[in-house]
C-alpha positions in Angstrom: 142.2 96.1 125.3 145.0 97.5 122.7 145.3 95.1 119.2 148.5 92.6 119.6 151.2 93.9 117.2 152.2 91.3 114.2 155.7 90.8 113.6 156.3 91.8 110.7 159.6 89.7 110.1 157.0 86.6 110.3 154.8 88.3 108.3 157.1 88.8 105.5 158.3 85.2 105.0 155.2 83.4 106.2 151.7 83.1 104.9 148.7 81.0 106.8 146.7 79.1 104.1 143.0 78.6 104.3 143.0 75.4 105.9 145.4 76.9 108.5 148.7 75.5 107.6 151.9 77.7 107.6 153.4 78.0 103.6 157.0 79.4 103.3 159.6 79.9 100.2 162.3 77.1 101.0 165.9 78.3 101.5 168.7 78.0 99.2 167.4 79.8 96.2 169.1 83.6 96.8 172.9 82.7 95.4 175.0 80.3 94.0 173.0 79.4 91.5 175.1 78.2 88.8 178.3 75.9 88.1 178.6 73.1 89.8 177.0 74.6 93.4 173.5 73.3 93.3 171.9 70.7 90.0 169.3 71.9 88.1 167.1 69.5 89.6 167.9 71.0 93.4 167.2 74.5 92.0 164.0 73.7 90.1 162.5 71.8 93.4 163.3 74.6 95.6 160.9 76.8 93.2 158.2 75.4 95.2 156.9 76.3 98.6 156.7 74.4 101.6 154.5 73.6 104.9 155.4 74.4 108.6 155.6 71.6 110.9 152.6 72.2 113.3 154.3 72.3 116.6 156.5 75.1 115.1 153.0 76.6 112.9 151.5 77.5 116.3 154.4 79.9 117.2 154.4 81.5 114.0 150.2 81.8 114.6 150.7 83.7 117.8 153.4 86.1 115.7 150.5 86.9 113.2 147.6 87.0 115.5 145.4 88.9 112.6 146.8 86.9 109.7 
C-alpha cells in the first residue's frame, strides 16, 4: 500500500504533543501591534500557544497521519 501524504499546510501550523493533544500559535499576533489596536496585556497572552479542541484534533490527526 503507498504511504498517505501529510498536508503540509497542517503540518506547518500544527504540532501533536506527546500526550496527543493538538498545540497551535494563537492568531492575532502578525500586525497591528502597536497604538491603541491591541493592550499590552492581549499581546503578551497571545505569546503563548494553545490546545485543539478534540473533535476538531482528530481531523487535524488524519492530515498528519506520520506526525
Amino acid at each position: 500500500m503507498p504511504k498517505i501524504k501529510t498536508r503540509s499546510t497542517v503540518a506547518k501550523r500544527f504540532k501533536i504533543t506527546k500526550n496527543g493533544k493538538v498545540k497551535h500559535t494563537q492568531e492575532g499576533r502578525r500586525h497591528k501591534l502597536v497604538k491603541a489596536n491591541k493592550t499590552t496585556k492581549r499581546k503578551r497572552a497571545l505569546r503563548k500557544s494553545a490546545y485543539i479542541d478534540q473533535s476538531m484534533g482528530n481531523n487535524i490527526k488524519k492530515m498528519m497521519p506520520y506526525a
